[in-house]
Each structure stands twice: as C-alpha cells, then as structure tokens.
Residue frames as a rotation matrix with the C-alpha (Angstrom) as fourth column:
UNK 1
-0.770 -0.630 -0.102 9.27
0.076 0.067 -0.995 6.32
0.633 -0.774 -0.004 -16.28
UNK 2
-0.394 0.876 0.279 5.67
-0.709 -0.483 0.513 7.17
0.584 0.004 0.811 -15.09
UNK 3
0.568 0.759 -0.319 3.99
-0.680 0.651 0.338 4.50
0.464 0.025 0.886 -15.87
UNK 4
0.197 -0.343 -0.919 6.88
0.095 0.939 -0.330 2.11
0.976 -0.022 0.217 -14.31
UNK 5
-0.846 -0.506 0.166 6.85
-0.145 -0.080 -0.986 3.74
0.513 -0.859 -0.006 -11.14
UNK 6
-0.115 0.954 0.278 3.07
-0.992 -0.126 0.022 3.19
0.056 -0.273 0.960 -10.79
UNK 7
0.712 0.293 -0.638 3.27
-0.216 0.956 0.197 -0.22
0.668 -0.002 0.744 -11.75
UNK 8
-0.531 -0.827 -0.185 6.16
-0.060 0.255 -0.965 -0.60
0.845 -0.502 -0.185 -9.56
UNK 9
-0.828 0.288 0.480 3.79
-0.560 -0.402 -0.725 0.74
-0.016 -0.869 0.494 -6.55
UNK 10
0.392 0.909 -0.145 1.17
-0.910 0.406 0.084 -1.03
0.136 0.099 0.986 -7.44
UNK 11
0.317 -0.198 -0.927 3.35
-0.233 0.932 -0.279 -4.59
0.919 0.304 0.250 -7.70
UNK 12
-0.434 -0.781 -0.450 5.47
0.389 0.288 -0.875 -4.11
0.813 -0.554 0.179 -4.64
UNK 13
-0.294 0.257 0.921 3.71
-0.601 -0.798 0.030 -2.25
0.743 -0.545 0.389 -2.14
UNK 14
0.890 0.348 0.294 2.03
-0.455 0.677 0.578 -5.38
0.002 -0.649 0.761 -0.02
UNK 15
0.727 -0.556 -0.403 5.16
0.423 0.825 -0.376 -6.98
0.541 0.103 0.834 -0.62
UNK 16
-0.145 -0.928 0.344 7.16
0.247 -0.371 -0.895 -4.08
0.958 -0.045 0.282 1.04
UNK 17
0.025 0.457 0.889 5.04
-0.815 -0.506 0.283 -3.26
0.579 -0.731 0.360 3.41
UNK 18
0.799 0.138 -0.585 5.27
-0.288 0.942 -0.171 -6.44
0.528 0.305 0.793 4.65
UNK 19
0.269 -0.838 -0.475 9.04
0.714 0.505 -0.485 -7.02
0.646 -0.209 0.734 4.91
UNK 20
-0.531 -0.599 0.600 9.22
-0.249 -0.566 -0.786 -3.53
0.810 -0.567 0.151 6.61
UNK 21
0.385 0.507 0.771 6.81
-0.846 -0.140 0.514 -4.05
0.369 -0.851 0.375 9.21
UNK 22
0.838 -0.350 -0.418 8.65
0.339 0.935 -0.104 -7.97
0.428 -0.054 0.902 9.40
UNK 23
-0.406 -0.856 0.321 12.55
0.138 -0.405 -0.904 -5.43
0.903 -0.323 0.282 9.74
UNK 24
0.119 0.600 0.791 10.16
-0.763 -0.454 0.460 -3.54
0.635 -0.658 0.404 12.61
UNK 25
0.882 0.459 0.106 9.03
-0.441 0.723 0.532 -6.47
0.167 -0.516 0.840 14.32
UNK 26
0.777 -0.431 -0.458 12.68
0.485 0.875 -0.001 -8.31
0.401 -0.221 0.889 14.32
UNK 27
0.238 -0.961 0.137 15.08
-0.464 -0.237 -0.853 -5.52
0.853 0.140 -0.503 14.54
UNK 28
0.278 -0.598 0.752 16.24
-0.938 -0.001 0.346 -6.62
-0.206 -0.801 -0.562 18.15
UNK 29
0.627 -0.345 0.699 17.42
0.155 0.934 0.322 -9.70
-0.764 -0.094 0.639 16.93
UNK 30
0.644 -0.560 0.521 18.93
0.223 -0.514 -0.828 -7.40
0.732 0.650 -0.206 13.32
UNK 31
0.941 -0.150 0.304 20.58
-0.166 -0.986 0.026 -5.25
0.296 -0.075 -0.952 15.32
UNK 32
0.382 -0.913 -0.142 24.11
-0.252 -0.251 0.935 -6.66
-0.889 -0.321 -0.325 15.80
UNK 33
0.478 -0.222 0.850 24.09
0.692 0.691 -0.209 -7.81
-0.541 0.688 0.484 12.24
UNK 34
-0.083 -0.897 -0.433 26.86
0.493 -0.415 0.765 -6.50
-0.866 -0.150 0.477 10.41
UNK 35
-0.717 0.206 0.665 24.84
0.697 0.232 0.679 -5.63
-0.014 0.951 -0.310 7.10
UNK 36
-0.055 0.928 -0.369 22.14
0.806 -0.177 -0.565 -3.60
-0.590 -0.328 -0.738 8.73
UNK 37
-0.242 -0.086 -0.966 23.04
0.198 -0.979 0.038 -0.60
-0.950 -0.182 0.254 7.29
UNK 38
-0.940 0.222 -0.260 22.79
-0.274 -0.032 0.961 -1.29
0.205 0.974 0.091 3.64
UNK 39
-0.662 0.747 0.066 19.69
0.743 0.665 -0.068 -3.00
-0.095 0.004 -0.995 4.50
UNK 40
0.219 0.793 -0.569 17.90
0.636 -0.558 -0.533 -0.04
-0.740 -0.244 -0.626 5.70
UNK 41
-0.316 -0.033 -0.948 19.34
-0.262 -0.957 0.121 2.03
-0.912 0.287 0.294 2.77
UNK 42
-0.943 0.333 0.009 18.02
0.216 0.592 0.777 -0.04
0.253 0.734 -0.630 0.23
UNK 43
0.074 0.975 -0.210 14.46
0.991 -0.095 -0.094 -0.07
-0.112 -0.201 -0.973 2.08
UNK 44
-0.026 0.256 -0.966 15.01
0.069 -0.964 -0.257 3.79
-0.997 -0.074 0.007 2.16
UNK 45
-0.752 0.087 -0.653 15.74
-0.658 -0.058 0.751 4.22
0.027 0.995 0.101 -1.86
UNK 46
-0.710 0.702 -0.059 12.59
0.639 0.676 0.367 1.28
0.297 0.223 -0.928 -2.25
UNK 47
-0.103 0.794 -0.599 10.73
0.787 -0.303 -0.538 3.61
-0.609 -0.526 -0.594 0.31
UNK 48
-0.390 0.014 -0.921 11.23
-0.034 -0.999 0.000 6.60
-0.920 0.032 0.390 -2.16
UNK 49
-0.980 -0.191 -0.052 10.53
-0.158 0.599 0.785 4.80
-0.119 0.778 -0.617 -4.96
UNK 50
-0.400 0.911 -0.099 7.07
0.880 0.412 0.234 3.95
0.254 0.006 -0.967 -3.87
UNK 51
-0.253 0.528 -0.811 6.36
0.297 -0.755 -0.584 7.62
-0.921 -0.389 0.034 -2.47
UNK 52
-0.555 -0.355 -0.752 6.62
-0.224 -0.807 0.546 8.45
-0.801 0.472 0.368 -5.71
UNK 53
-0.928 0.274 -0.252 4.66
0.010 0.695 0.719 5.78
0.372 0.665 -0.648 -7.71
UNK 54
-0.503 0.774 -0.384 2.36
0.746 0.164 -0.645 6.52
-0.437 -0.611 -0.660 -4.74
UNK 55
-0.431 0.267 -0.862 1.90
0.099 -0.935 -0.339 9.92
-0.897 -0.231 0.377 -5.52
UNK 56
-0.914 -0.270 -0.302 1.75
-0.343 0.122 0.931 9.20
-0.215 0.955 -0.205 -9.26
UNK 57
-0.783 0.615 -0.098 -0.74
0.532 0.742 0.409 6.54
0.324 0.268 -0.907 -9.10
UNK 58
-0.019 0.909 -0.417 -3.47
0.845 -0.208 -0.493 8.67
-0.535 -0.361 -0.764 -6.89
UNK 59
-0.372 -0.057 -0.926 -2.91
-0.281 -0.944 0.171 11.48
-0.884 0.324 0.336 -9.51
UNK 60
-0.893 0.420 -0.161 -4.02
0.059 0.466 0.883 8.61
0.446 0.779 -0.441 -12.29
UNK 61
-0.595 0.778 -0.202 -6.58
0.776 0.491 -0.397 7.17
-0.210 -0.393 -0.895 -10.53
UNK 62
-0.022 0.990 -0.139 -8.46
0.621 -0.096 -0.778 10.42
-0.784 -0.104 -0.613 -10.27
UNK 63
-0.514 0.146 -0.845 -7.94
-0.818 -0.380 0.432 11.50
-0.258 0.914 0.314 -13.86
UNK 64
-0.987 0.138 -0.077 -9.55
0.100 0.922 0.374 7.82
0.122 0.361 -0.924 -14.74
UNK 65
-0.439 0.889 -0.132 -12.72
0.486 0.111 -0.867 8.39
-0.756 -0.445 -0.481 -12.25
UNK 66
-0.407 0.262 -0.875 -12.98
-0.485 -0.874 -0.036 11.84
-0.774 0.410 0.483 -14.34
UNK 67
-0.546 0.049 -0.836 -12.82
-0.830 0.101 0.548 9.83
0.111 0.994 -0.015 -17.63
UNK 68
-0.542 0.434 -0.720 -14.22
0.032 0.866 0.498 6.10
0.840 0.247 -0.483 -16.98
UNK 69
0.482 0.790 0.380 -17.27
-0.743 0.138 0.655 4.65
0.465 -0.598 0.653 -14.95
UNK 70
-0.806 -0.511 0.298 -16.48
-0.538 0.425 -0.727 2.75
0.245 -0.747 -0.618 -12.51
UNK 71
0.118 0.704 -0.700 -18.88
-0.214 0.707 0.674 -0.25
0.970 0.071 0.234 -12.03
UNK 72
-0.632 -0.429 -0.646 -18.08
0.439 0.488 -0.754 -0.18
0.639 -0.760 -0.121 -8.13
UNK 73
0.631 0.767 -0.115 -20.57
0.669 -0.463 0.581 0.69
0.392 -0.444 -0.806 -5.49
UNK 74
0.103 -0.307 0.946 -19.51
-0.278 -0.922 -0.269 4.42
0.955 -0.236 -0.180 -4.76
UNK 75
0.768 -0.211 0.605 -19.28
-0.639 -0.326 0.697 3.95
0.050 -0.921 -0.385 -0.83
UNK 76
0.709 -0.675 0.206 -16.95
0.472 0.671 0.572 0.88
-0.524 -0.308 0.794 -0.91
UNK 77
0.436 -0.674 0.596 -15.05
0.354 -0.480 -0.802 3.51
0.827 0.561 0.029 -3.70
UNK 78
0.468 -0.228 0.854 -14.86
-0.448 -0.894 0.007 6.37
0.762 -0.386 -0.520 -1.35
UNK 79
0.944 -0.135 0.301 -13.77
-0.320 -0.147 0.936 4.32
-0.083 -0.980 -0.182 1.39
UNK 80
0.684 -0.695 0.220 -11.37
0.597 0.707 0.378 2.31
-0.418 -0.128 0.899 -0.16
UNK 81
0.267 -0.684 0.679 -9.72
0.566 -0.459 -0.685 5.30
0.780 0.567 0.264 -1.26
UNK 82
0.628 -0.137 0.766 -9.70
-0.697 -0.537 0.476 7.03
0.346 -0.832 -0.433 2.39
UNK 83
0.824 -0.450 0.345 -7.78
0.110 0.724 0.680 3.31
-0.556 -0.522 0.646 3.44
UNK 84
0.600 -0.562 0.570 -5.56
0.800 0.394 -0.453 3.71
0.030 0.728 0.685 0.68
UNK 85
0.236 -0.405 0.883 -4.40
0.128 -0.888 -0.441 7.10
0.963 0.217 -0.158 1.35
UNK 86
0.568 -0.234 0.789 -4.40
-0.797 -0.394 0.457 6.58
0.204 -0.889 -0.410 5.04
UNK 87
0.895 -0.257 0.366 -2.17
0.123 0.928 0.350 3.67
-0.429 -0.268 0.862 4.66
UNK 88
0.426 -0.780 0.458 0.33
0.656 -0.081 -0.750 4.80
0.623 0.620 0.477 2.34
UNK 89
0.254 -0.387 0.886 0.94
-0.570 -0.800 -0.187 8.16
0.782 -0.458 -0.424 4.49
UNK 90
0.622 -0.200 0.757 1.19
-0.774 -0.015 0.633 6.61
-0.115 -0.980 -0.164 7.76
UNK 91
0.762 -0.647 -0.032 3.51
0.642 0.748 0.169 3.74
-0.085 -0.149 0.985 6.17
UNK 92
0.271 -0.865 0.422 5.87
0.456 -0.270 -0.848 6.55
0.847 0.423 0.321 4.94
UNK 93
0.492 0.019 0.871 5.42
-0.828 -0.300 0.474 8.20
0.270 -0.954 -0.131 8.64
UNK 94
0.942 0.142 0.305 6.19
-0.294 0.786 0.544 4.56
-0.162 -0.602 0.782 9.82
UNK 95
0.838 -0.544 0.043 9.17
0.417 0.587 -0.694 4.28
0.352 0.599 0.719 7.86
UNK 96
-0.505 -0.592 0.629 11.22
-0.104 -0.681 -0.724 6.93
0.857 -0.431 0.282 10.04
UNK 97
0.795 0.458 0.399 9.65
-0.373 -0.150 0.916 5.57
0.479 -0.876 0.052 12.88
UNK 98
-0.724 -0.689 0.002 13.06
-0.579 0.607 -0.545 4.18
0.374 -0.396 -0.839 15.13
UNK 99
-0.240 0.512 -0.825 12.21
-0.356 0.744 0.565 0.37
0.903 0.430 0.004 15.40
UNK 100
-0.813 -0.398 -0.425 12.28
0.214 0.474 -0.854 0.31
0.542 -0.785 -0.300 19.19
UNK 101
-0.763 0.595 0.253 8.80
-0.516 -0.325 -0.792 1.37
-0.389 -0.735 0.555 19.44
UNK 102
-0.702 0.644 0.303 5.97
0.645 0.756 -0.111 -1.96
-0.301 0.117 -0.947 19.54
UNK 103
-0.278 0.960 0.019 2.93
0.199 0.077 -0.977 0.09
-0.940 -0.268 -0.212 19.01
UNK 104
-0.009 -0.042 -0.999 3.13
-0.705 -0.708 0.036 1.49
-0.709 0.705 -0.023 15.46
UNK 105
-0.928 -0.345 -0.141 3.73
-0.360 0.733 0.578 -1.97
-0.096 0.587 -0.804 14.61
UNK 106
-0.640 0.768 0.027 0.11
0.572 0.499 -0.651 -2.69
-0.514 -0.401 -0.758 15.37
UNK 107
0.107 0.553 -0.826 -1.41
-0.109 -0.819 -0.563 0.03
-0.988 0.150 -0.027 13.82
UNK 108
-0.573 -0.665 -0.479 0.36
-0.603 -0.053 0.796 -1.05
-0.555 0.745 -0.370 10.67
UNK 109
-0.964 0.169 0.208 -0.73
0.143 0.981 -0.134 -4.51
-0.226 -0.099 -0.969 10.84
UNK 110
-0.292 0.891 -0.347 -4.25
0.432 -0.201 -0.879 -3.07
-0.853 -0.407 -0.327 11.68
UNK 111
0.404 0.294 -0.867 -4.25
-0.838 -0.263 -0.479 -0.96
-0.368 0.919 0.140 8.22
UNK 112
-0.726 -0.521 -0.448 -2.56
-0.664 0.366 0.652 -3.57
-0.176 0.771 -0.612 6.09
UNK 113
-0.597 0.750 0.284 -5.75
0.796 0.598 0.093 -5.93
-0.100 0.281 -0.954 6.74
UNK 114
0.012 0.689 -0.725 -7.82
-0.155 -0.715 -0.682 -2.97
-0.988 0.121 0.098 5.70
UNK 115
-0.035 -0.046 -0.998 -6.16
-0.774 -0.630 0.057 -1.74
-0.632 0.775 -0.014 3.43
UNK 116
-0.949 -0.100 -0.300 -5.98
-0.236 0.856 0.460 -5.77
0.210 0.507 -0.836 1.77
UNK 117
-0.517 0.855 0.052 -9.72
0.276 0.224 -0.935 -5.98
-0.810 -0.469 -0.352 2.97
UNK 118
0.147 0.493 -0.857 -11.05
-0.290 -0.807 -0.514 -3.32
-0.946 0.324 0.024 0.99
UNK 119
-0.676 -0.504 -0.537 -8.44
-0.691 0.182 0.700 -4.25
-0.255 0.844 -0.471 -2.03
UNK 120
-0.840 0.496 0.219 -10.83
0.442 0.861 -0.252 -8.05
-0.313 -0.115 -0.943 -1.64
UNK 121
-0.223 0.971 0.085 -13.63
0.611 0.207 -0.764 -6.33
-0.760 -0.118 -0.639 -1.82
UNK 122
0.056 0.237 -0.970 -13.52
-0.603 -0.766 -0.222 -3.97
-0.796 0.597 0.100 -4.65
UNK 123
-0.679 -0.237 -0.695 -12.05
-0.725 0.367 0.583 -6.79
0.117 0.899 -0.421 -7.11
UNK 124
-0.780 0.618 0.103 -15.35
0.533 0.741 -0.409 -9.16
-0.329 -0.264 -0.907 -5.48
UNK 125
0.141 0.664 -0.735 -17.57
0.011 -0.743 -0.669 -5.93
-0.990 0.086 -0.112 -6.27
UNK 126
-0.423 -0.080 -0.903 -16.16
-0.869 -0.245 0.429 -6.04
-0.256 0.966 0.034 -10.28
UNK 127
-0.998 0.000 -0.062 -16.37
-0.031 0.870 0.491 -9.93
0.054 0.492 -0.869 -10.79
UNK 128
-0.464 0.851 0.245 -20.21
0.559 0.496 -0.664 -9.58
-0.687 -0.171 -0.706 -9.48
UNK 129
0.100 0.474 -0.875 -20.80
-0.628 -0.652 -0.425 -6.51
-0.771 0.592 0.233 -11.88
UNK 130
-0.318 -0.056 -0.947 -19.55
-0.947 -0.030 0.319 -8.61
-0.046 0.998 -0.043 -14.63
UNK 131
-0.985 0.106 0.137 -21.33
0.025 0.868 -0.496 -11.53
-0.172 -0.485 -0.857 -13.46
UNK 132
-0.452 0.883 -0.127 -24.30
0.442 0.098 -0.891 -9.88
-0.775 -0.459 -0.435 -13.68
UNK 133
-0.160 0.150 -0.976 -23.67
-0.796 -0.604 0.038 -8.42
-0.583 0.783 0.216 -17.02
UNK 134
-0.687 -0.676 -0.265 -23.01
-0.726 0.644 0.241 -11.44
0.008 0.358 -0.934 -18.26
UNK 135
-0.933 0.360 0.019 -26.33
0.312 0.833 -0.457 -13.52
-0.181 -0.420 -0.889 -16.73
UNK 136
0.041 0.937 -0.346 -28.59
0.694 -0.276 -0.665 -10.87
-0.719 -0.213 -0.662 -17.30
C-alpha cells in the first residue's frame, strides 16, 4: 500500500495539480453546475491521497540519499527539494483555498513551472552524468 501511494504521487501529481488549479481558474463558470459537489469530493479524497504518498515519498527519498549516491550536482539537489516541498504544502494550503480568490492562482502557476523546471533539470543533470560515463 506504500509503495502504491508513492507511485500514485509521483504519477498523478502534475496531472492533479493541473486540473485543480484549471477547477480554480473556471469555477465561475462550474458554479451552477449541478455535479459540483461530487466533483470537489472526489478532488478532496484524490487530495488526501496524494498528502499521503506525499508524505511517504519525502520519507523515501531521504532514506535513499542516506543509502545511494546521487550523481546530481548537490545545489540543483538541495534546491529542487526546497521547490518540491514548497509546492506540495502550499498546493494542499491551496486546496481549501475558496475559488473566488485570483491571486493564489498565480502563485500556483508560478511554482508549478518551478517545480516542472527543476524536475527538467535534474533528469538533464542524470542523462549528462551518464553521458559522460559512458564517453569517458
């Protein structure tokens, strides 16, 4: 059950994050729809779903560091774990945020291309390590 709620978080997470900040961004046009309500309880049971896979996964992760090298350069680590933790918290903040306020939606937006920045640049940072194992 663990290990499928990590991979769960790990599979879905850009993909939720996503459709909620998308709910966010439309609700005044949702909001006479006669469905809404399951909608948002579904996203809530999804949203708990990932806290938990979240919470999981950054409890692997730093049993792994402990145990394996990491071939990433150590500052693009550390940061992309400071985006990754300040993105997850402030989406679950974000997720009890009532949709009638615009600015949170930015801020989202604003970490999600971090937090998908960083993601780029750590899996560009492996392919050149093993690029360079590999040539040299």
């Amino acid at each position: 059950m663990k290990q499928f709620l990590v991979l769960f978080f790990n599979k879905t997470f850009l993909i939720y994050l996503a459709l909620h900040i998308a709910s966010h961004i439309i609700y005044p046009y949702l909001y006479d729809f006669p469905y809404l309500l399951a909608i948002k309880i579904v996203m809530l049971i999804i949203a708990i779903a990932e806290l938990v896979g979240m919470i999981l996964y950054i409890k692997a992760s730093r049993k792994l560091q402990k145990r394996l090298s990491i071939t990433v350069n150590s500052k693009v680590r550390d940061s992309y774990q400071t985006i990754e933790i300040l993105s997850t918290c402030f989406f679950f903040v974000y997720c009890f945020i009532p949709e009638k306020y615009i600015m949170p939606n930015y801020i989202m937006i604003l970490l999600l291309g971090g937090y998908v920045g960083f993601r780029l640049a750590i899996r560009v940072n492996q392919y050149m390590g093993k690029e360079k194992n590999k040539n040299g």
